[in-house]
VEXFI-692770 format. One record per residue (C-alpha): x, y, z; residue in three letters. Coordinates in steps of 0.5 Angstrom, whole numbers, plus 500, padded with zeros to 3 digits. Layout:
XYZALA;...
//
This chain:
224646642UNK;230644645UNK;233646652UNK;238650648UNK;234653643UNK;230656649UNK;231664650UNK;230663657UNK;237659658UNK;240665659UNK;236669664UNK;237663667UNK;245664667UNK;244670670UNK;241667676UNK;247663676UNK;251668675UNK;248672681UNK;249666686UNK;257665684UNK;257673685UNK;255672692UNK;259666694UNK;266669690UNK;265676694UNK;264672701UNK;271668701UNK;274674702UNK;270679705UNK;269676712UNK;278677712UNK;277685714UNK;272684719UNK;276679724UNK;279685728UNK;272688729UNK;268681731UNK;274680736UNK;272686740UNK;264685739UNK;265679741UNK;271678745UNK;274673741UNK;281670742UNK;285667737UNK;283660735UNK;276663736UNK;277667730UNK;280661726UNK;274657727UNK;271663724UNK;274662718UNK;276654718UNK;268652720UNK;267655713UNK;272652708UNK;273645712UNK;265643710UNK;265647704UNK;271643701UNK;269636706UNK;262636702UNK;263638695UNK;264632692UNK;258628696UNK;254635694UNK;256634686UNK;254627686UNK;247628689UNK;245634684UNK;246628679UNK;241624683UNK;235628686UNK;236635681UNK;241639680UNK;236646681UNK;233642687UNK;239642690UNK;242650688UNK;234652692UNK;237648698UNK;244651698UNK;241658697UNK;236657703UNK;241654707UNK;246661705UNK;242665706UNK;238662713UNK;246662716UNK;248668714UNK;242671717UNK;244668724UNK;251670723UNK;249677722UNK;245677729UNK;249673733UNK;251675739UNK;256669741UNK;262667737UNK;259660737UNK;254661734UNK;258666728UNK;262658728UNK;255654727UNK;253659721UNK;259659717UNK;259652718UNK;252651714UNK;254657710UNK;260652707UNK;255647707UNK;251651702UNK;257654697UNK;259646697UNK;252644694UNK;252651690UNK;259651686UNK;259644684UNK;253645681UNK;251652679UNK;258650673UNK;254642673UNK;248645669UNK;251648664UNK;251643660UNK;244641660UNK;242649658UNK;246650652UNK;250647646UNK;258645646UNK;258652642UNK;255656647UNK;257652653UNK;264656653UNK;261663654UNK;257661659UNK;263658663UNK;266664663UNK;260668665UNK;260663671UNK;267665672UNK;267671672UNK;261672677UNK;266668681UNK;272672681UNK;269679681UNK;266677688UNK;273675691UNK;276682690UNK;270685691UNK;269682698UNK;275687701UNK;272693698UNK;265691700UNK;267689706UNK;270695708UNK;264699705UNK;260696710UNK;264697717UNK;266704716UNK;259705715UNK;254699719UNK;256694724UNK;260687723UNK;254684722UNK;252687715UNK;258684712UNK;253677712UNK;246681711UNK;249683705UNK;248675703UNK;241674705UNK;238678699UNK;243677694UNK;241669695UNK;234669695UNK;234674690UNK;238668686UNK;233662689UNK;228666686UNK;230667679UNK;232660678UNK;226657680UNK;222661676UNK;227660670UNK;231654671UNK;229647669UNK;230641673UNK;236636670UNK;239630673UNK;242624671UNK;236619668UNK;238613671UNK;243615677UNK;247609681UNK;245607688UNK;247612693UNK;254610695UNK;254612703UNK;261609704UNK;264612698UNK;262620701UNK;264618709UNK;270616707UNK;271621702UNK;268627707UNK;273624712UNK;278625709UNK;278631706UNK;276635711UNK;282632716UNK;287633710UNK;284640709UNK;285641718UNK;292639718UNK;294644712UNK;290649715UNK;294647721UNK;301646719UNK;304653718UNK;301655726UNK;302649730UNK;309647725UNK;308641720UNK;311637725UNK;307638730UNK;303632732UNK;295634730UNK;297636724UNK;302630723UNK;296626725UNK;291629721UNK;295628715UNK;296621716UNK;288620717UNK;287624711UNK;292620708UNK;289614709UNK;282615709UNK;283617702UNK;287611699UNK;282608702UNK;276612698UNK;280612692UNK;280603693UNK;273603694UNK;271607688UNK;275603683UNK;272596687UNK;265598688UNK;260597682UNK;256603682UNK;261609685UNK;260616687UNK;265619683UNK;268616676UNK;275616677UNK;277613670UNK;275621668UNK;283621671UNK;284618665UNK;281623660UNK;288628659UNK;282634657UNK;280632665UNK;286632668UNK;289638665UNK;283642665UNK;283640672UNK;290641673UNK;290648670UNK;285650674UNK;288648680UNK;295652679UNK;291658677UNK;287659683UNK;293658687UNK;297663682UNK;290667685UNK;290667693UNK;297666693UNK;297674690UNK;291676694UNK;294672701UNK;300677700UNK;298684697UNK;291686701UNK;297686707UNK;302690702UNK;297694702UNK;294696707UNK;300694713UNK;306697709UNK;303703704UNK;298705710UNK;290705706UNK;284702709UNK;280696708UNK;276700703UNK;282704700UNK;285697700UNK;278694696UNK;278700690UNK;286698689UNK;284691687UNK;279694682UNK;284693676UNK;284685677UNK;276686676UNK;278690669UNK;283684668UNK;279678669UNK;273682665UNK;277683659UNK;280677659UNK;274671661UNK;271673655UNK;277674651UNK;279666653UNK;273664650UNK;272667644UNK;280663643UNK;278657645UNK;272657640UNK;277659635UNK;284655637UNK;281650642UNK;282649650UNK;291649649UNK;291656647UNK;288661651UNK;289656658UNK;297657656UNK;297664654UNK;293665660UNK;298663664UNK;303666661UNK;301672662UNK;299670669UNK;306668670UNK;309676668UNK;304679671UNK;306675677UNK;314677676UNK;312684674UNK;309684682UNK;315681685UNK;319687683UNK;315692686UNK;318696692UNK;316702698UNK;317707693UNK;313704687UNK;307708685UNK;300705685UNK;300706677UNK;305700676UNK;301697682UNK;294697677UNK;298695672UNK;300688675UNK;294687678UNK;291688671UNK;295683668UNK;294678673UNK;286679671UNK;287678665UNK;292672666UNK;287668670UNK;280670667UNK;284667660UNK;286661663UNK;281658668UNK;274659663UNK;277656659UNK;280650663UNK;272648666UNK;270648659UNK;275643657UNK;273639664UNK;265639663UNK;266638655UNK;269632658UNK;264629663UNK;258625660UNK;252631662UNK;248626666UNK;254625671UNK;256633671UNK;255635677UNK;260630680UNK;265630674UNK;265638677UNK;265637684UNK;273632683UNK;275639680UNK;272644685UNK;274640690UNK;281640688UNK;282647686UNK;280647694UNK;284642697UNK;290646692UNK;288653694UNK;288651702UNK;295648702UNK;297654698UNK;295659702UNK;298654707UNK;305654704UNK;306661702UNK;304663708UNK;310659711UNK;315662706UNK;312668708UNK;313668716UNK;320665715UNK;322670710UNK;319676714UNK;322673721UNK;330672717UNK;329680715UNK;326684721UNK;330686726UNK;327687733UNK;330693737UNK;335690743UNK;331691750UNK;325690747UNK;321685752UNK;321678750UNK;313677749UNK;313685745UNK;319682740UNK;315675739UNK;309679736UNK;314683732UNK;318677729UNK;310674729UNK;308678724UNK;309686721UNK;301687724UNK;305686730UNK;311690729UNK;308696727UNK;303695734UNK;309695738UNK;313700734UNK;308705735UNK;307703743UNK;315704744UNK;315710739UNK;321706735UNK;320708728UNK;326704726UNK;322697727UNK;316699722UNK;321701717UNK;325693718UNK;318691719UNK;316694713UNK;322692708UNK;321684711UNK;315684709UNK;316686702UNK;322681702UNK;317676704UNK;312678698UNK;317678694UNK;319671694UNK;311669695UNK;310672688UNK;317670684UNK;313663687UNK;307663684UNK;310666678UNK;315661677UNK;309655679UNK;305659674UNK;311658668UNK;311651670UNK;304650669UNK;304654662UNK;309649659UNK;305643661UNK;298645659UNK;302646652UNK;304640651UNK;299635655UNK;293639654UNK;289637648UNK;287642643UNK;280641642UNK;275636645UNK;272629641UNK;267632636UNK;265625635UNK;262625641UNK;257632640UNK;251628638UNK;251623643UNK;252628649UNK;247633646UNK;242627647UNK;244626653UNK;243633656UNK;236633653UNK;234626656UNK;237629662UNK;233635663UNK;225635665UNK;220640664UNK;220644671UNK;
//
C-alpha cells in the first residue's frame, strides 16, 4: 500500500496541524503580555523588544538552512527537534525570573518555529496524492491562521486569571502532545540522494537575513536614516547578493534558485507574501483600535477577533475546493479581492461605528486570506520536486517573513506619522509629557488621564483612527494590485504531465518508520 493510500496520513495531518496551532497562536499571543513582564521583571523598553525581536530574527535567519536539512536528515526527524526545542524553551521562559533568560528562551523558540514551518508544509507531498494535497494545505493553514488571532483572546484569558508565565506554559503540552502524535503516526521521508551540506550558502544566507531582518525592524524607531539600520541593510544587502551568487555558482547549492523561474513558484509565493502583509497589516492596527480607542480588554479584544476565525474557517476549505475545480488562478485572485473589500470596508470605519459592522469586516477578511493563501502554498509545493520540498518551502516561508516584517515596519511608520500630523497636545503640557503623547496614543490617554484633560484622549483617539484609516486603505489598495497580477500571471493549473513522476518521487522518498 502506497503512503497516500494509507489511513493513517491523516492522523497524521492532525499532528501537524496541531503544531501549526501552537505556533500561529504564539505570534501574537506574547503582545498583551509585555506590559505585565515589564513590571514582573522590571524590563525597559529595549528589553521588551528583544523579547519579541530574539524570536523573529532567528526564526526568519534559519528557516531556509532548516528546510533544507529536513531534506537531508528526515523531515519528521527534525519536526521532533523543533517541537523538543519549543516546548524545552517555552518551559524556561515560563519560569524565568530574569528577563535575559526570557530573551535566550525565545531565541530557541524561534530556532524551533524555523525547523517547524517550513517542514510541517514539506511533508505533505510525500503523505498525500496532488488530489489530496490541497486539502491538506489548507488544513495547514487554517491551523495556522486560527492561532494568530487566538493568540489575544488566549493571552488575555490566561493573565486575568494566572501569571505572565502561563502565556509560554500553554505551549509545553500543545508541542509534546504534537511530538507524540507525529512519532507515532508520521513516517520519515527525505531526500534519496541529498547534496553535500552547503555550509557557506547557510552562513551567508542566515547572515543576511537576520541583519535584513534587524534594521527593518529597527528603522521605524531609530528612523530609516539612522546609521545602525542603514548599516544593517547594507550588510544584508550585500551578504544576500552574495548568497544568491554562491548558489548559481555553486554545484550543489542549498536552495534551487531556478525555482524562481517556474511563475507557479514565484506567484504563489508572491501571493503568498501579500496576503500576510494584508493579514498583519490588519492585525497591527486593530488589536489597538480596539482596545486604546473603543476601550475592551485584551480578552474582550480576543473575542472580537473571532469573526476572521469564522472567515478563515469558511474560506480555507472553500479555496481548496475552487482550486480543485478551476485551478490555483481563481481562488488565489478571488481571495484577494475579497481581501481587498474587506480591507476598504475596515478603513471607513469610525468612533461611532457599531461592533456589528466591526464583525462583518473582519469576517470577510478571513474569508478574503483563507481563500487566497491555501491555495498559493499549494501551487508552490505542486511546483517543488517532493525530494527538495522542505527547502522549496522554507524560500516561501522565509519570504512571507522577510515581507510580514517589513510591513509591519512600513505600516507602522505610516501609522505614527499619521497619528503625530492629527494629535494636538494641549499648550503647557511639559515637553517629556507632550513627546509621550505625540509617540503614541497609549501615551496620550496616559497623560490625559494624569492631568485630566479629556480633550487629549478625544485628538488622541480620533489620530489614531486617521492613522488606521489609511494603514487599511494601504493594504486594500497592495491588496487590489496583488489580485490583478495573480490573474494574469499566476498559472491556472499545475503540469499534469509531471504527476507520475512526482508520485514516484514522493514514494521513493519516504521510508518505513
Amino acid at each position: 500500500m502506497s503512503q497516500s493510500e494509507n489511513p493513517r496520513r491523516w492522523w497524521a495531518l492532525a499532528a501537524l496541524v496541531l503544531a501549526a496551532l501552537t505556533l500561529g497562536f504564539d505570534i501574537t499571543i506574547l503582545n498583551v503580555a509585555l506590559p505585565t513582564i515589564a513590571g514582573e521583571l522590571s524590563a525597559g523598553t529595549d528589553v521588551l523588544q528583544w523579547i519579541v525581536n530574539a524570536y523573529v530574527l532567528v526564526l526568519a535567519g534559519l528557516m531556509l538552512t532548516c528546510g533544507a536539512l529536513g531534506d537531508r536528515y528526515g523531515r519528521k526527524r527534525l519536526l521532533l527537534i523543533g517541537l523538543v526545542l519549543f516546548a524545552a524553551s517555552s518551559a524556561a521562559a515560563t519560569w524565568a525570573t530574569e528577563a535575559e533568560v526570557v530573551i535566550a528562551a525565545r531565541a530557541v523558540m524561534g530556532l524551533g518555529a524555523a525547523i517547524i514551518l517550513p517542514v510541517a508544509f514539506a511533508v505533505l507531498p510525500a503523505l498525500f496524492s496532488a488530489q489530496e494535497r490541497g486539502r491538506a494545505v489548507a488544513l495547514v493553514v487554517l491551523g495556522t491562521g486560527v492561532g494568530i488571532p487566538l493568540g489575544p483572546l488566549i493571552g488575555g484569558y490566561l493573565l486575568e486569571n494566572f501569571w505572565w508565565g502561563s502565556i509560554f506554559l500553554i505551549n509545553v503540552p500543545m508541542a509534546i502532545a504534537a511530538a507524540l502524535a507525529i512519532a507515532a503516526l508520521l513516517p520519515e521521508s527525505r531526500d534519496p540522494h541529498p547534496p553535500r551540506p552547503d555550509v557557506a550558502g547557510g552562513l551567508l544566507s542566515t547572515a543576511g537575513l537576520v541583519t535584513l531582518v534587524y534594521g527593518i525592524i529597527e528603522g521605524p524607531g531609530r528612523g530609516w536614516g539612522d546609521p545602525l539600520v542603514v548599516g544593517a541593510l547594507a550588510v544584508a544587502a550585500v551578504t544576500l547578493t552574495a548568497f544568491v551568487m554562491w548558489e548559481l555558482r555553486t554545484a550543489e547549492p542549498m536552495i534551487d534558485l531556478r525555482l524562481f523561474g517556474k511563475p507557479q513558484f514565484l506567484w504563489g509565493s508572491i501571493a503568498g507574501v501579500l496576503v500576510t502583509f494584508g493579514l498583519l497589516g490588519m492585525l497591527f492596527v486593530v488589536p489597538q483600535y480596539l482596545q486604546l480607542v473603543v476601550g475592551f480588554d485584551a480578552f474582550e479584544t480576543g473575542l472580537r477577533l473571532l469573526p476572521m476565525i469564522g472567515g478563515l474557517v469558511i474560506g480555507a476549505p472553500t479555496g481548496e475546493r475552487l482550486a480543485a475545480r478551476w485551478g490555483y488562478r481563481v481562488p488565489v485572485a478571488l481571495g484577494l479581492l475579497v481581501l481587498t473589500a474587506g480591507l476598504a470596508w475596515g478603513a471607513t470605519t469610525d468612533l461611532d461605528t457599531g461592533y456589528g459592522v466591526i464583525a462583518a469586516w473582519l469576517a470577510a477578511v478571513g474569508v478574503g486570506i483563507g481563500l487566497a493563501l491555501s491555495p498559493a502554498m499549494d501551487a508552490v509545493l505542486g511546483a517543488l520536486p517532493p525530494e527538495r520540498s522542505g527547502a522549496g518551502t522554507a524560500i516561501t516561508m522565509t519570504l512571507r517573513q522577510v515581507g510580514g516584517a517589513l510591513g509591519v515596519a512600513l505600516l507602522g511608520s505610516l501609522l505614527a506619522q499619521a497619528y503625530d500630523d492629527r494629535v494636538e497636545v494641549p499648550a503647557g503640557v511639559p515637553e517629556p509629557a507632550a513627546d509621550a503623547a505625540r509617540d503614541s496614543i497609549a501615551g496620550a490617554l496616559a497623560v490625559a488621564a494624569r492631568i485630566g484633560d479629556t480633550a487629549l484622549a478625544d485628538s488622541a483617539r480620533d489620530a489614531y483612527l486617521q492613522g488606521m484609516t489609511l494603514v487599511l486603505l494601504t493594504t486594500a489598495a497592495i491588496a487590489l494590485l496583488s489580485a490583478v497580477l495573480t490573474a494574469v500571471l499566476l498559472p491556472g493549473r499545475p503540469t499534469t504531465a509531471a504527476e507520475p513522476a512526482a508520485q514516484q518521487a514522493a514514494a521513493d522518498a519516504t521510508t518505513s518508520r
